[in-house]
KOLTI-326646 format. One line per 4 residues: number of its first residue (from 0); for each residue x, y, z of C-alpha. Coordinates in steps of 0.1 Angstrom, whole numbers. Example, Ala and Ser with C-alpha at 12.3 -4.5 7.8 and 13.67 -1.06 7.14 Angstrom:
0 = 123 -45 78  137 -11 71
This chain:
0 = 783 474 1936  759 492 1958  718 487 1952  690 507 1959
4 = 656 485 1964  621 499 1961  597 478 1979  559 475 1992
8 = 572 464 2032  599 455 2050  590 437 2078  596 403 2092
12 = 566 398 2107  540 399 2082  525 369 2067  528 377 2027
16 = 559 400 2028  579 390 2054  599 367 2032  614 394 2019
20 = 629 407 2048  653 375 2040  660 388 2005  678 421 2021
24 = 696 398 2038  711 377 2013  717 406 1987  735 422 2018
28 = 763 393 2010  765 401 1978  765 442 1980  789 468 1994
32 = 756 486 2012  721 484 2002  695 516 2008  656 501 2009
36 = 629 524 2004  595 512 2010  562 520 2016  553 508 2048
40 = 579 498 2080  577 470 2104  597 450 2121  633 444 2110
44 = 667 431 2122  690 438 2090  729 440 2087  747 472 2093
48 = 756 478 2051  716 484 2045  694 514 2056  654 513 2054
52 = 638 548 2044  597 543 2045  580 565 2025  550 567 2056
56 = 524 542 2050  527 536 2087  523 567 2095  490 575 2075
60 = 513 599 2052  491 607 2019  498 597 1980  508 629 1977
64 = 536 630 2007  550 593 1990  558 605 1958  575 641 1969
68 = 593 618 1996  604 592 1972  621 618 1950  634 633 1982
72 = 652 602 1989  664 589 1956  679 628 1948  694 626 1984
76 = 709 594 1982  719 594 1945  755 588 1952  752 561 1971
80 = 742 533 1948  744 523 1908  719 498 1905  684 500 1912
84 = 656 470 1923  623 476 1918  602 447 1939  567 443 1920
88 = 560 479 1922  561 491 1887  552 524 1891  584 537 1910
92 = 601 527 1875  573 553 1860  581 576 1889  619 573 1890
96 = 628 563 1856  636 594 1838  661 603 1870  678 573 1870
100 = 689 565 1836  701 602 1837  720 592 1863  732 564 1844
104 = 715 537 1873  707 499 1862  676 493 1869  656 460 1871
108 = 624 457 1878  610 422 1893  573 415 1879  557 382 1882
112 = 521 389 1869  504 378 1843  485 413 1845  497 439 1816
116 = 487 475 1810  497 514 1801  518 505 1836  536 475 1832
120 = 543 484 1797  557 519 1805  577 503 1832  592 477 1810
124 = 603 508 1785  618 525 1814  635 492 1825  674 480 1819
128 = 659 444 1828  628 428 1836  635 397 1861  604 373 1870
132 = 598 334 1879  568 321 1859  571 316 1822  533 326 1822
136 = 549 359 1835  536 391 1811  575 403 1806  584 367 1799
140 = 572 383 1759  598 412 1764  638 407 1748  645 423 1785
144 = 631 396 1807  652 372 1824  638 343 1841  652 339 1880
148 = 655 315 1906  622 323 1931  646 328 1961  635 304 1984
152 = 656 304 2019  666 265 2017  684 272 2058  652 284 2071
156 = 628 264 2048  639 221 2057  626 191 2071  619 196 2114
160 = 626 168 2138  590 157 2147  567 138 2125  540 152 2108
164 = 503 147 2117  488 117 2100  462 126 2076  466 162 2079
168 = 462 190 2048  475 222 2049  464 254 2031  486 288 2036
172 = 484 321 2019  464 351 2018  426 343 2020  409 357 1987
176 = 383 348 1955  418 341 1929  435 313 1956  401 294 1949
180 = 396 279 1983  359 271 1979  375 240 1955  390 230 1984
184 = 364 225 2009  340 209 1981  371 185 1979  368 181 2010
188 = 332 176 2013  339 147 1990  367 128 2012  341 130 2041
192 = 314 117 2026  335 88 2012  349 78 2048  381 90 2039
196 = 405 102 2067  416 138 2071  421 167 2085  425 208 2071
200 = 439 234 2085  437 264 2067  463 296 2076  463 331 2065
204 = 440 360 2063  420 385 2045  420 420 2028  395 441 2038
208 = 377 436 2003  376 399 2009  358 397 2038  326 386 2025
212 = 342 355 2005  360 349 2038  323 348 2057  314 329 2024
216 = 337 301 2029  332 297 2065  295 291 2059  303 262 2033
220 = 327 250 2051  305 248 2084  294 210 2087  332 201 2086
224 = 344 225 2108  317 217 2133  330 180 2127  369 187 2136
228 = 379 176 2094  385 219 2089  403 244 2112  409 279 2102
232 = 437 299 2118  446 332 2116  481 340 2092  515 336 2106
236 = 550 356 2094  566 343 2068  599 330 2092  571 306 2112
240 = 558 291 2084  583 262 2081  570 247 2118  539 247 2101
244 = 543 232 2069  569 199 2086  533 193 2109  513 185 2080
248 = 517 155 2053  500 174 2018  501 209 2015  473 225 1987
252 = 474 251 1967  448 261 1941  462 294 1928  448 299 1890
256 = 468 285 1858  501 307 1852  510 321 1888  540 313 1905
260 = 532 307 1942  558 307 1963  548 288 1992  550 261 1971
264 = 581 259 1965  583 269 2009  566 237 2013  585 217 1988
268 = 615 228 2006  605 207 2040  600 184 2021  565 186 2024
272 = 544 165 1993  524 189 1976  491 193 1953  492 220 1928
276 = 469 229 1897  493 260 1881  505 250 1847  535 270 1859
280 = 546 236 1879  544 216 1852  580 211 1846  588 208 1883
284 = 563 189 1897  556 148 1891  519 143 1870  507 126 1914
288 = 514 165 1923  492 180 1900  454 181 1899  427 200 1871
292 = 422 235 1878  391 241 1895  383 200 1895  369 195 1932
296 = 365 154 1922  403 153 1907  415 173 1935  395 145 1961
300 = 409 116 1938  445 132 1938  443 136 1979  432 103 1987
304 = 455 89 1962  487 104 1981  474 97 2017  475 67 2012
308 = 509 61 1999  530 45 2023  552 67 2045  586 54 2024
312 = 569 67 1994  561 99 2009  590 104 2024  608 101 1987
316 = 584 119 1975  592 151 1994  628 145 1993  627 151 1955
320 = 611 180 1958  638 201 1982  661 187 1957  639 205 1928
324 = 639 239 1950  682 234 1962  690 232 1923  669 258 1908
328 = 651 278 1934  674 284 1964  676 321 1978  715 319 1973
332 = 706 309 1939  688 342 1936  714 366 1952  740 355 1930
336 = 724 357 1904  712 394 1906  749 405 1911  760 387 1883
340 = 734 401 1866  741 438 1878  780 433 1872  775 423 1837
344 = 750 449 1821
């Protein structure tokens, strides 16, 4: 079985997409060679059985040069694989469709938005099977979806050595208006004024159009920055993160009702207690993990609640969750799954 992959980046490095530079790697196991065309290449060390094509992002290449290179390179290559993985870019399904069902290619497409539209709908027409994470997912409606394992690297992703900061938060992801952040920081504003100990860091950066609500948050968050309790710090790649996570005791996430973060299940993985408010958790999380949507008070009550369990309780906590991510979420999990998938359609 040979795959071609369509995908946004491939490179190590970066701090949202660099996790799937560890995808290539496990699908790598489980295919006779894999061609990767994306739109933009970084930094990569991948096995000898997969070739990266960029489309010239990187380069400043126009639309227009993308989409004449993209059929360039599926035409070119057309031999050289039977299956086809479309990474959360929908319209290379639109683009390549028509070419590839011609050619008699399987073609999955991975989608985990709750977003729909003329795009996602043509692209779920054009598609053998849809493959996604959150039940909240739009596809999870379609007879072609298939719900997957969220292909979490469980070697890379584990408890460290040292012990973790007392009192310490942790916040990670891209810096925008839909991660809800300013929640945070009220919640924080709370546990200050009540006395309570702690300490926030908050990793990861911002697009160019969320700038503003970047500057926004600094300002409200200002008296506890000033006061050591906050500490922003620029985003990492994705293969650092785990150094990260094992230094902190709670790790936050406020992403809206329905969406599947990842770095969730990153952090559950160390072992890392965590706080979530996505109904898309419900069934994996325990009810101390999980706070009201856009509740500042809960989210306070919730955090003070689980600093000051004592460290035994902690401890089992977190070990419960890794065993929640090993069983259903692991990225061997995932690679299997996909050839099993490809072999049987």
């Amino acid at each position: 079985m040979r795959l071609l992959i369509l995908t946004q980046k491939v490179d190590k490095e970066d701090s949202i997409l660099g996790f799937f530079h560890g995808w290539i790697e496990e699908f790598s196991k489980r295919f006779e060679s894999i061609i990767v065309i994306c739109l933009e290449e970084g930094v990569h060390t991948l096995p000898s059985n997969v070739k990266v094509f960029s489309l010239g992002k990187e380069k400043g290449y126009s639309k227009v040069h993308y989409i004449f290179r993209f059929w360039s390179l599926i035409f070119k290559h057309r031999n050289d694989y039977n299956g086809v993985f479309v990474h959360m870019n929908p319209e290379y399904v639109v683009l390549g469709g028509m070419f590839w069902r011609m050619w008699k290619k399987k073609i999955f497409l991975w989608y985990n938005h709750e977003k729909s539209g003329f795009m996602i709908r043509a692209t779920i027409s054009g598609a053998h099977k849809v493959l996604h994470t959150s039940p909240y997912a739009y596809p999870a409606k379609s007879k072609k979806s298939k719900l997957m394992p969220a292909g979490i690297d469980t070697d890379l992703f584990k408890k460290g050595i040292a012990s973790r900061e007392l009192n310490s938060l942790l916040s990670l992801g891209r810096i925008s208006p839909i991660k809800n952040l300013n929640v945070l920081i009220e919640s924080c504003k709370i546990l200050a004024k009540e006395n309570v100990p702690f300490h926030l860091s908050i990793y990861g950066n911002a697009l160019s159009r969320d700038t503003d609500y970047y500057t926004k948050l600094k300002v409200e968050a200002g008296e506890l920055e000033r006061a050591g309790k906050v500490v922003f710090h620029p985003g990492v790649a994705n293969f650092k993160t785990p150094e990260i996570y094992n230094k902190h005791e709670i790790f936050i996430n406020l992403s809206p009702d329905g969406l599947f973060d990842k770095t969730i299940l990153e952090a559950m993985a160390t072992e890392t207690p965590v706080l979530v408010s996505s109904s898309a958790f419900k069934d994996l999380l325990p009810e101390p993990c999980r706070f009201k949507a856009g509740q500042s008070d809960d989210l306070a009550l919730r955090l003070k609640t689980l600093l000051s369990l004592p460290s035994a309780e902690k401890l089992e906590i977190g070990q419960s969750l890794r065993n929640t991510v090993s069983r259903f979420h692991s990225l061997s999990h995932l690679g299997s799954k996909l050839r099993d998938l490809y072999e049987n359609m």
